[in-house]
C-alpha positions in Angstrom: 53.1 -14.5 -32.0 54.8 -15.4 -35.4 52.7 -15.5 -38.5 53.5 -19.2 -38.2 51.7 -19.2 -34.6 48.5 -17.6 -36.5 48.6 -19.5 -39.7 48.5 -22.9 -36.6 44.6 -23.2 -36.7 44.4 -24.3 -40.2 46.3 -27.3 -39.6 42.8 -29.1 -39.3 41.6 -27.6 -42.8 41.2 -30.8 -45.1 40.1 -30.5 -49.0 37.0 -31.6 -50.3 35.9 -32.5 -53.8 32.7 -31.7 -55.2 31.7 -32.4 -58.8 35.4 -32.0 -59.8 35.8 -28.3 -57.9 37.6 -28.1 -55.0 36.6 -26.6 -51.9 38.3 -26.1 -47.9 36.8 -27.3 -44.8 37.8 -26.1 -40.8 37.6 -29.2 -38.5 34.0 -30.4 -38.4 32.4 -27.3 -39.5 29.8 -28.1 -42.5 30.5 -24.2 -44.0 32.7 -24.7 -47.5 35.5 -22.3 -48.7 35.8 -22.5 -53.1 39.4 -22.6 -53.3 41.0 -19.9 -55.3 41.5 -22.0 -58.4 37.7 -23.0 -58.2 36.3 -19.1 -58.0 39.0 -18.5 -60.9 37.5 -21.3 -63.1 34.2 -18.9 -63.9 36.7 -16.8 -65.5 36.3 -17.7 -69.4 39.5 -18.9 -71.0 39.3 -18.9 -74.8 42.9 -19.4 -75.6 42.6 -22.8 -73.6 39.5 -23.8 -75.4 41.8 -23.4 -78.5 44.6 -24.8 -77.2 42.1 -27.2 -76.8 40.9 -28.0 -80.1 44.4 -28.0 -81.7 45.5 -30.9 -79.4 42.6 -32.9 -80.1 42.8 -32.2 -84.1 46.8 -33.2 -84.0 45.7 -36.1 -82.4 43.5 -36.9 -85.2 45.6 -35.9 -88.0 48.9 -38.7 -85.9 46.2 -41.5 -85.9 45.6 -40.8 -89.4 48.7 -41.0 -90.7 50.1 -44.2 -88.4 46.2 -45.4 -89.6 46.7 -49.5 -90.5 47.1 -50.3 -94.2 44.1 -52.9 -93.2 41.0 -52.1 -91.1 38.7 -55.0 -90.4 36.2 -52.8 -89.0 36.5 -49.0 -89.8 33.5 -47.7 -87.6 35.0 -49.0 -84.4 38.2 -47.3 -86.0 36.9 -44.2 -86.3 35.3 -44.4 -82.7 38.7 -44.9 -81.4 40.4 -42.3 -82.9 37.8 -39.5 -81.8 38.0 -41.0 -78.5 41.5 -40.7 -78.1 42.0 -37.2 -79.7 38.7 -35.6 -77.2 40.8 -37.6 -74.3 44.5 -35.9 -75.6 44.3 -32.7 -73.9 43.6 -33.9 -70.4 45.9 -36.6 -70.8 48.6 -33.6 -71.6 46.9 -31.4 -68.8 47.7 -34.0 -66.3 51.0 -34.8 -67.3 51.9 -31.3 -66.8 49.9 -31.5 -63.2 52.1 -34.2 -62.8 55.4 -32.6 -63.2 54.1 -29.1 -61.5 53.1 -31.2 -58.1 56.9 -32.6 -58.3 58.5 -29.6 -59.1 56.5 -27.9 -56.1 58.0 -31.1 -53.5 61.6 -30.4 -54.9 61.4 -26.5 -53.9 59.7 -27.4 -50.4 62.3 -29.9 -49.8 65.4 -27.3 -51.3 63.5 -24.3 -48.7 63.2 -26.7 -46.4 66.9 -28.0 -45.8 68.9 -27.1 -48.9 68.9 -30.4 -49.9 70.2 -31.8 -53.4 67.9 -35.1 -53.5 65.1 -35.1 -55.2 62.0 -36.7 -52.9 60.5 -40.0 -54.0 58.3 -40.0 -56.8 55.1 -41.6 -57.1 54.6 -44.6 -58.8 54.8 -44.5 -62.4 55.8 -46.8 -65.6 59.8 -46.4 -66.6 59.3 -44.3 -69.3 57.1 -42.2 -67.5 59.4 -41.5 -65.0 62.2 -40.7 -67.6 60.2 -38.1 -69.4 59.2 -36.7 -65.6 63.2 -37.2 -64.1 64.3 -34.4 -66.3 61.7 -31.8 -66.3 61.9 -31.7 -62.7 65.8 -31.5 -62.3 66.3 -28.4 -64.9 63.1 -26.9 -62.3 65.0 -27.8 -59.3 68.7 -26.0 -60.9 67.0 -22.7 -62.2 65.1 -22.8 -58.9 68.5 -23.1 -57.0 69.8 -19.9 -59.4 66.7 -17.9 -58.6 66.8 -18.2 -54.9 70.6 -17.3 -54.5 69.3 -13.8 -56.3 65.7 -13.4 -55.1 66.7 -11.0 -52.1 64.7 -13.6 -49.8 66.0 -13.5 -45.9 63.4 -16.4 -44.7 60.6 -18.4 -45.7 57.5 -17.6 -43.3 55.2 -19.9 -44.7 55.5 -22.8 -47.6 52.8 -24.9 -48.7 50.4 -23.2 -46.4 46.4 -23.8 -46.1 44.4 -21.2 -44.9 40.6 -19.6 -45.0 39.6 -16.1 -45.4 36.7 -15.8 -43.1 36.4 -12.4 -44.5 35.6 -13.0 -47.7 35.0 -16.8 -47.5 37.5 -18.8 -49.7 40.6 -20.8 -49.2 43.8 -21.7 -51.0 47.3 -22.9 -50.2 50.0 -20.5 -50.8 52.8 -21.9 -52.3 55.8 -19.8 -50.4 55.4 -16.8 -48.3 59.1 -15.2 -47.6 60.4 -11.7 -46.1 63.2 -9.9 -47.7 66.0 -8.1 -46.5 64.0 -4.8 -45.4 61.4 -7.1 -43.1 58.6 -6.8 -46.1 56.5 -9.9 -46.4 55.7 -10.9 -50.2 53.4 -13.8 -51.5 54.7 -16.2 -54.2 53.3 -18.5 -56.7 55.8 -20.8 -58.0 54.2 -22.1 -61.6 55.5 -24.5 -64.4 53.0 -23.7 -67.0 54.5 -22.7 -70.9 53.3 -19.3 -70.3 52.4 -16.2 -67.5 48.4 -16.1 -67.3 46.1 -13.5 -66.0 44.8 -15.4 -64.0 47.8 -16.0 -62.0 48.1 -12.3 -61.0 44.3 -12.6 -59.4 45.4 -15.8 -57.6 48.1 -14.6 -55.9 46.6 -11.2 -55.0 43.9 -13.4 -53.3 47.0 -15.3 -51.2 48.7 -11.8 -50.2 45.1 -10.3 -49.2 44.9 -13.4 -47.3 47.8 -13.9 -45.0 47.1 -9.9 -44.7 43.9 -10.4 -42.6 45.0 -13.8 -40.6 48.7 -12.3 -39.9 47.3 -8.5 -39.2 51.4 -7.0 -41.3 50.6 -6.1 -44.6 52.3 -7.7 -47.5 52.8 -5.3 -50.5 54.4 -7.4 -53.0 53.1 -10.7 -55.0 55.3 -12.4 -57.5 54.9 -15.1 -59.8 57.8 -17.1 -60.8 57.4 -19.5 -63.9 60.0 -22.5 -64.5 60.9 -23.5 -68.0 60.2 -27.2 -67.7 62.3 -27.7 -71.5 65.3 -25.5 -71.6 65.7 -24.1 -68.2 65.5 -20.5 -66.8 63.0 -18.5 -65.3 60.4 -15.8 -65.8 60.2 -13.5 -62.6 57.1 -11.3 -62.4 56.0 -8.8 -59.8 51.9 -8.0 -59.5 51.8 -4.0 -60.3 49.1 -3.3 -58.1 47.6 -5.9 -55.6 44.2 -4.2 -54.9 43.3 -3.9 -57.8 43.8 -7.7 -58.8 42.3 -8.4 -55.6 39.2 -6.6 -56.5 38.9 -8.2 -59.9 39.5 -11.9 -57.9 36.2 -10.6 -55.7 34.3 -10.0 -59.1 35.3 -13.2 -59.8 34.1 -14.7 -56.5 30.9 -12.4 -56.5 29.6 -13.9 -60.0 31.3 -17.2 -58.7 28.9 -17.7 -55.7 25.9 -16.0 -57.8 26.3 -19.1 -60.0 26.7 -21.5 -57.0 23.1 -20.8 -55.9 21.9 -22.2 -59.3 19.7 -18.9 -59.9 17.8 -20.5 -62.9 16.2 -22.7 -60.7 14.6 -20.0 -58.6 13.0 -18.0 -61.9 9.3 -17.6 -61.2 6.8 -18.8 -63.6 4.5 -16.2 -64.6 1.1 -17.4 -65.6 0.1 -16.6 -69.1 -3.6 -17.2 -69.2 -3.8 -15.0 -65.9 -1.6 -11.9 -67.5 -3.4 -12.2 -70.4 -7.0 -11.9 -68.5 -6.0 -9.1 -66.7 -4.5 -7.6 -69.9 -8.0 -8.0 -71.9 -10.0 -6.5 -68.6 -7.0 -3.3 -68.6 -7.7 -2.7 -72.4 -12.2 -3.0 -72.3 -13.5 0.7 -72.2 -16.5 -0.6 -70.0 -14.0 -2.0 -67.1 -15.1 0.8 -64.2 -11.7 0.2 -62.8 -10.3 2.7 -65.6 -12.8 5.6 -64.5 -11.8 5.1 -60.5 -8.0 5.8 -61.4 -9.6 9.2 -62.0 -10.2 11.2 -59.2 -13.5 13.5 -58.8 -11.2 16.8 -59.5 -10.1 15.3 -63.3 -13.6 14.5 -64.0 -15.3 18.3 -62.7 -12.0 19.7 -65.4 -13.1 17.3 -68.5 -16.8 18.2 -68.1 -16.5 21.9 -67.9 -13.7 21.8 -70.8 -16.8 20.2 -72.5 -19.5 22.5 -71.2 -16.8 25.7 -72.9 -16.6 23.4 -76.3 -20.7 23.3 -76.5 -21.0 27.0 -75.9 -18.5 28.2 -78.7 -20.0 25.9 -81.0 -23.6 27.4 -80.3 -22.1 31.0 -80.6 -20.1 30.2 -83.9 -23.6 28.5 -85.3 -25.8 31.9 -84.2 -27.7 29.4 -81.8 -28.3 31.7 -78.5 
């Protein structure tokens, strides 16, 4: 049986959305997979929260200086311009979505039949599609460079859904290929402006993956990142695979702790009640402090006393 043949029972996974996180569902099952992506959002990203903030305060500082010489009503100005700068970053995360979904179609269509035409794109205004036209193309001609030296003999899997019922989550791997020696090796294909951490845990998770549905090991992971501007590509091998697997479970462990809400099953502890029993623990008169003392401790601290009253007598010239 090919890996093909075994990756064959997910072709009735379908995605589902929940609060903006994406999960993985088998056929009519009700159990959820958290897609990789979704475990790897718990992961705190302070350079994007940065990122971030500088968008939104360009924003501010453009509609500033193209502000109107005239402003009939400068409150509802003002609301304007911090609603478009908080709305500027998403606006520029989704463009880039935008191109990265493309440019992932172009290279399924180039693995698929070494095709030159670049598939249909979805419906956008004429300048949009401009701005999106060329992005994709330099992809698509440093993709074409990268797989005539990539060492790739076939493409096993592209575009690929799957479940680890293992470790229960899900993903789509972008491209699984086999080189010239017959090893198998997980790829990411990304467009972002820059290699992530992130990235190495997300494809670690893929090659652990196809590991357990396709039983043949897969001992290298590689991330390949388009320039979207100038062209070129930045070709990166995972050093070691277990260990960014293990730090994707640690992800996925405090992932699903979070999941369960844990807040909401804290147990009230009941003040007036501790504080009762803390008053009866601390009065000297409260029998329950002499019955923690067994009859042995008690024979000990009367003869200690008995010893005590003799000396005293003794020392006194009492007999």
């Amino acid at each position: 049986m090919t890996i093909f043949d075994k990756f064959a029972k997910f072709q009735n996974v379908s995605r589902v959305y929940i609060n903006g996180q994406r999960f993985y569902k088998i056929g009519d099952k009700e159990e959820l997979y958290p897609s990789v992506t979704t475990v790897l959002q718990i992961i705190d990203k302070p350079q994007l929260n940065t990122w971030k903030r500088n968008q939104m305060l360009h924003e501010v500082k453009e509609q500033f200086l193209q502000r109107p010489k005239s402003i009939k009503n400068e409150d509802e100005w003002i609301d304007k311009v911090v609603k478009e700068s908080i709305q500027k970053p998403q606006k520029v995360m989704q463009h880039a979505a935008t191109i990265g979904t493309q440019a992932h179609s172009v290279i399924d269509q180039i693995i698929i039949d070494k095709t030159d035409e670049i598939p249909t794109l979805p419906a956008l205004t004429e300048e949009e599609l401009n701005k999106m036209e060329a992005p994709v193309k330099i992809i698509k001609n440093s993709f074409d460079v990268w797989l005539e030296g990539s060492g790739l003999e076939k493409v096993e899997l592209r575009d690929t859904m799957f479940c680890s019922e293992r470790y229960k989550f899900a993903g789509a791997i972008d491209t699984l290929g086999r080189k010239k020696d017959g090893s198998l090796v997980a790829i990411d294909w990304k467009t972002s402006s820059s290699v992530h951490t992130e990235y190495l845990l997300q494809v670690s998770a893929y090659a652990k993956a196809v590991e357990e549905i396709s039983g043949e090991p897969v001992p290298e992971a590689w991330i390949v990142k388009f320039n979207k501007k100038e062209g070129g590509f930045d070709w990166k091998q995972v050093p070691n695979i277990n260990e960014s697997f293990d730090a994707f479970l640690s992800a996925l462990n405090l992932w699903n702790f979070y999941s369960t809400k844990p807040i909401d099953r804290l147990v009230t502890i009941d003040f007036k009640g501790a504080l009762e029993k803390f008053k009866m623990d601390q009065n000297p008169n409260n029998n329950s402090f002499f019955q923690s003392v067994d009859k042995e401790s008690l024979d000990s601290l009367k003869a200690q006393k008995t010893k005590s009253t003799s000396s005293s007598s003794i020392s006194s010239g009492k007999y």
